[in-house]
N, C-alpha and C positions, 0 to 999 in steps of 0.2 A: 504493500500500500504506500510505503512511504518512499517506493520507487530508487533504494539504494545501489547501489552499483560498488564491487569490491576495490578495495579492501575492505568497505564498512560494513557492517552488517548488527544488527539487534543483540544485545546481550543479555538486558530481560524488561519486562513489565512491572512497574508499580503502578499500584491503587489502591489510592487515596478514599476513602469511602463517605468520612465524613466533612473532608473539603471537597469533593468531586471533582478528585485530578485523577489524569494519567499521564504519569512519566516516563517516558521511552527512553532506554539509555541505549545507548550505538556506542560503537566502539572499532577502532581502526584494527584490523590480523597486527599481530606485532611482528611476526615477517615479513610485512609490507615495503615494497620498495618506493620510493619517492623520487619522480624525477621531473625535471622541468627543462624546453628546450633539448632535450637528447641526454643533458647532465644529470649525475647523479644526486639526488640531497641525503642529508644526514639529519640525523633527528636531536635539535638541539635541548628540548623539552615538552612539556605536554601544558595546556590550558584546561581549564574547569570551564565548558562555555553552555551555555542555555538557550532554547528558542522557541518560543511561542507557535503553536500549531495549529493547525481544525481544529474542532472539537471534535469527542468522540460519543457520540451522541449527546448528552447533559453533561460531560465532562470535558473540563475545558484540559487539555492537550500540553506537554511538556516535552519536548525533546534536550536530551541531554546526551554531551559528550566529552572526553579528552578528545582535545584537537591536536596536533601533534606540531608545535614550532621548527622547523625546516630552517637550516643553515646554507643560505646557499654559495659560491663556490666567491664570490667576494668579500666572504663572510657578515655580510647581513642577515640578518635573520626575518621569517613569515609566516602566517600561522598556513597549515595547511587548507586549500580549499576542499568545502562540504559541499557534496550534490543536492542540497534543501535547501540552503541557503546562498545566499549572496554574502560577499567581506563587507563585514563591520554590521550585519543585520542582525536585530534579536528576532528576528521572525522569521519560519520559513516562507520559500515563493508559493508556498500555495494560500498561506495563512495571508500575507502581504497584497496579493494579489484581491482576494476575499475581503479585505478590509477597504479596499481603493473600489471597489464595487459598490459598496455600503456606505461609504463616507458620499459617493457621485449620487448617491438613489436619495438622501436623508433629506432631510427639511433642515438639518441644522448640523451642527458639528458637536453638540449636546447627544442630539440622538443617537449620533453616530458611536458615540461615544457608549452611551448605555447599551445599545443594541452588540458593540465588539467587548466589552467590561474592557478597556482600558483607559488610563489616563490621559490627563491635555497633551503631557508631552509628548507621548509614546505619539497619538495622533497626530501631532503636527510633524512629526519626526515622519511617519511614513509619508505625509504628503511631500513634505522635503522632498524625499528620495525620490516620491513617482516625477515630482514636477522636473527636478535636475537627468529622470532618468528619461526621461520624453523630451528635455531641451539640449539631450545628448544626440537622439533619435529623431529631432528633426530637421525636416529639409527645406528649405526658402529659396532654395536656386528657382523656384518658378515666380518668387514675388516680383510685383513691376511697377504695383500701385499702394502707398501704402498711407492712412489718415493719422495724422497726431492730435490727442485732447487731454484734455486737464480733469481732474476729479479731486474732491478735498478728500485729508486724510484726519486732518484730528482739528483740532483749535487751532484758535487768531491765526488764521490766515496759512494753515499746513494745505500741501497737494501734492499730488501725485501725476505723474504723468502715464500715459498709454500710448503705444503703435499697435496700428493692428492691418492685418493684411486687408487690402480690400479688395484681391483678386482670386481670394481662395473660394472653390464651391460653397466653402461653411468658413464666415469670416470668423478671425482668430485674433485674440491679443498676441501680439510678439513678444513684447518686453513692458514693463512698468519701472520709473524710475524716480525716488525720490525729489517732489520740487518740480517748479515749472520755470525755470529759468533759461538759460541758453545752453548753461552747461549738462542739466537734465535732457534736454533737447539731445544733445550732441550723445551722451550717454546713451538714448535711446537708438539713435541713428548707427551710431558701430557697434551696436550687438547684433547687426546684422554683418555677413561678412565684406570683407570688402568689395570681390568682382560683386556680389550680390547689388550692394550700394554702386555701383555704379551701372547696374541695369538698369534700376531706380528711375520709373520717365516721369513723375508724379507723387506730392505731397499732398492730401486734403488738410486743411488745417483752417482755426480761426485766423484775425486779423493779428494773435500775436506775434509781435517786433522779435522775442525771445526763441522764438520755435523758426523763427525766418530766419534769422542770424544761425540758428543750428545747423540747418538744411543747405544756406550757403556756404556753410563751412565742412560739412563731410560728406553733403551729396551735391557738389554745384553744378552738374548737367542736368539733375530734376529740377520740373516746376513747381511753384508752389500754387495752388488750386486753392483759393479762399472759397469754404462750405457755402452754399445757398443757404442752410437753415440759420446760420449764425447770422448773414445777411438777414434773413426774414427777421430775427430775433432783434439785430439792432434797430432796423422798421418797427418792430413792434413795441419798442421802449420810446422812440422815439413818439410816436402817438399817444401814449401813455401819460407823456409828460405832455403832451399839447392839452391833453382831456384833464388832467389834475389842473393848472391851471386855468384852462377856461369854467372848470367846475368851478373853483372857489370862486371866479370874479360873478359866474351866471346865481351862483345860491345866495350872494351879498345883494341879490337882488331880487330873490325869492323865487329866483327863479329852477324850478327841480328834473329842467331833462334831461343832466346827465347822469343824474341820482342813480344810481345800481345798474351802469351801462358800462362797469369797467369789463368786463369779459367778454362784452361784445365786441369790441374794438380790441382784443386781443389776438380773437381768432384768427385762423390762417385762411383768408380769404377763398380758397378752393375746399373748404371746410361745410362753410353756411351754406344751411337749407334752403331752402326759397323763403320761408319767412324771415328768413334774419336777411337777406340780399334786399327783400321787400321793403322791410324796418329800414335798413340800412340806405337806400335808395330814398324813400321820406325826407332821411337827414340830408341826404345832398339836395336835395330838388327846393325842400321847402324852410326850413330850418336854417341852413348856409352854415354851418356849425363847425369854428376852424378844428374838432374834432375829426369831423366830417371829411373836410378836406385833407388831412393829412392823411386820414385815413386811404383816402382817394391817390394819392403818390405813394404808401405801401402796394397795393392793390394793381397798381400800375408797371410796379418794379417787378413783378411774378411774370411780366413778358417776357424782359429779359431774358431769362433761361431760355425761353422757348426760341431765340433768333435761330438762325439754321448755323453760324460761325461766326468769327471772329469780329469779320466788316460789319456782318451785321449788326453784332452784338455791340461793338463800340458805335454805331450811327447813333442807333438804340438808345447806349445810356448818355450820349449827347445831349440826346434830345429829353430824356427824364433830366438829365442834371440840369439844367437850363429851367425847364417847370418846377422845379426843386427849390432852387436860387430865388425865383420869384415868388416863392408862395408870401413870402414874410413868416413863417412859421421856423424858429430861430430852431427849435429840436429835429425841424425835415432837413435844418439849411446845414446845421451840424454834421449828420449822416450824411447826407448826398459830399460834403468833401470829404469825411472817409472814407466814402468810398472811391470818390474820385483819387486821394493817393493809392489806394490799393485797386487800381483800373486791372494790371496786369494782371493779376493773380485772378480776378476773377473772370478775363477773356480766359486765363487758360481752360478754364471748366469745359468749353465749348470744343477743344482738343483731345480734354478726358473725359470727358460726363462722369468723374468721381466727386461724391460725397460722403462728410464724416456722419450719413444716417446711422452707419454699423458702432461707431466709438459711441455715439446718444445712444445707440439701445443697450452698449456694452454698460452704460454708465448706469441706469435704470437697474439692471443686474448688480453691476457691481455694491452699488446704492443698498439692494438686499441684500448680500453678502455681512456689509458693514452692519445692518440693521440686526441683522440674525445675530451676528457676533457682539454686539452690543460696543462696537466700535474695539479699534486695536490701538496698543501703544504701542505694539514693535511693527516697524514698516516693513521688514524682514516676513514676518506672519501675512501680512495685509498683499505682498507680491505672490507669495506663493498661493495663498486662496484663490485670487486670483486665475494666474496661470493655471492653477488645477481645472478650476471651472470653466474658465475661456479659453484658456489657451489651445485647447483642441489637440493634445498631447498621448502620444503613446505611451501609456501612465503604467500598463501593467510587468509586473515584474517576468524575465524568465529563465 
């Protein structure tokens, strides 16, 4: 059952009755030869070593053995290897294997936990190993497109960064790195390899200065591709602030229509039903509501995507940045020159049609992760959950 192969073999069975163990003890022939690469090893001493099993039915599993320490020919010394385990494991591959299946199926790392009877560490210890043993196992030579985003990790003001492919059939976190600065940036960008990074035809990312300074610095033949949702997202703050303003100057005058209308002027305009399009049509027609109107240059900027290329696209936002400029609404006039300096980055969208939708849904995810955990203090803990879950990794041991 336990699949041994000689020199090992079974020496005897205990059981445990009233803790409900069974301990397997194995044990090496002591005329065992030892060799490695063709050479002979000598036996320098023996270990006490332990390792967690199946269970054997209601009884939880104990394999135990002398391992025999191996001198080899430069006189270093190594413990010998076990067919059950892997070096440096307190668990066998079948037990390790069984527990990575159980931690992936749980709602929490709690459950996971009760349902294996081990402790935090032991848990966080096998995810270790699956995560490092699957980012030994994987292969990125086909990445081409890849988005970078931001996610907080603890207080005032901590984050975390993420790359994640966005050209794989099942998109993947690649790496997470401490901070969102230039140097995290750049951290994330060479843990891919280097011919890799220079396949590299495309960055998705927001408008951050810090993550553009990365990308020019270790991938400079990629483009950087500024997200549409982030574009939407800055539209939509930008109306925000039109409508809080014009609210407080309209109710200093008793006047209440924009009184509980912040959600409508949120939405993402390919969103609304016909009654909210309807509502919303009222206010431009009859109302003049500089809400309205700004609302009206969000609304408008959702073409852009759609131009067929490049020429088109910059005629395009000519012509919105120009109605932009005029509106007088100082929160549209703000946005349209941000985006006006970041023109290029968002003509390249029209060469890649990538966006960072996969990093926002990664975040939503990851977002449960933290929640589940009840938030982490080691950033160490918080990458590897992570990877385990997203990373889309060959996790099992063999």
């Amino acid at each position: 059952m336990l699949g041994l192969t000689p020199p090992w073999h079974v020496k005897e069975v205990e059981l445990e009755m009233e803790t409900q163990r069974v301990t397997i003890v194995v044990e090496a022939r002591s005329d065992a030869e030892w060799e490695e690469a063709g050479q002979r090893l000598t036996i320098h001493g023996y270990e006490e070593r332990r390792w967690r099993h199946l269970d054997t039915m209601q009884f939880e599993t104990i394999i135990t053995a002398r391992v025999p320490r191996l001198r080899k020919g430069d006189g270093s010394t190594a413990m010998a290897p076990v067919p059950w385990a892997q070096a440096r494991s307190r668990w066998t591959l079948m037990y390790e294997a069984f527990a990575i299946r159980v931690i992936q199926m749980s709602r929490s790392i709690s459950q996971a936990r009760e349902l294996l009877r081990l402790d935090w560490s032991s848990v966080e210890r096998i995810m270790e190993r699956a995560v490092q043993r699957g980012l030994d196992r994987r292969s990125v030579e086909a990445v081409r497109h890849v988005g970078m985003d931001e996610k907080s990790f603890g207080r005032r003001q901590s984050y975390i960064s993420t790359l994640v492919d966005l050209d794989a059939q099942t998109p993947r976190v690649l790496e997470v790195e401490h901070g969102r600065d230039t140097e995290a940036g750049k951290a994330l960008l060479k843990s891919l390899p280097e011919p890799v990074r220079k396949q590299v035809k495309a960055v998705a990312m927001d408008m951050s200065a810090a993550y553009q300074a990365a990308v020019r610095k270790e991938m400079p033949e990629a483009e950087v591709v500024h997200d549409r949702f982030h574009v939407s997202k800055l539209l939509g703050e930008a109306v925000d602030k039109v409508r809080r303003g014009e609210h407080v100057r309209l109710m200093a005058k008793g006047d209440k229509r924009l009184l509980g209308t912040r959600y409508i002027w949120l939405y993402n305009p390919s969103n609304l039903n016909l009654e909210g399009l309807k509502a919303l049509n009222e206010r431009f027609e009859v109302e003049h509501l500089q809400t309205a109107r700004a609302y009206y240059h969000r609304i408008r900027f959702g073409d852009f995507w759609r131009q067929p290329d490049t020429v088109a696209g910059s005629q395009f936002f000519a012509r919105w940045f120009h109605e932009a400029q005029q509106s007088c609404l100082e929160p549209v006039i703000k946005v349209s020159k941000t985006l006006q300096a970041h023109l290029t980055g968002l003509l390249s969208y029209f060469r890649h049609k990538i966006t960072n939708s996969m990093c926002e849904c990664f975040n939503s995810i990851i977002q449960a992760i933290k929640a589940s955990a009840k938030g982490f203090r080691s950033f160490e803990n918080y990458r590897t959950r992570i990877l385990f879950f997203l990373g889309k990794l060959d996790l099992a041991p063999r």
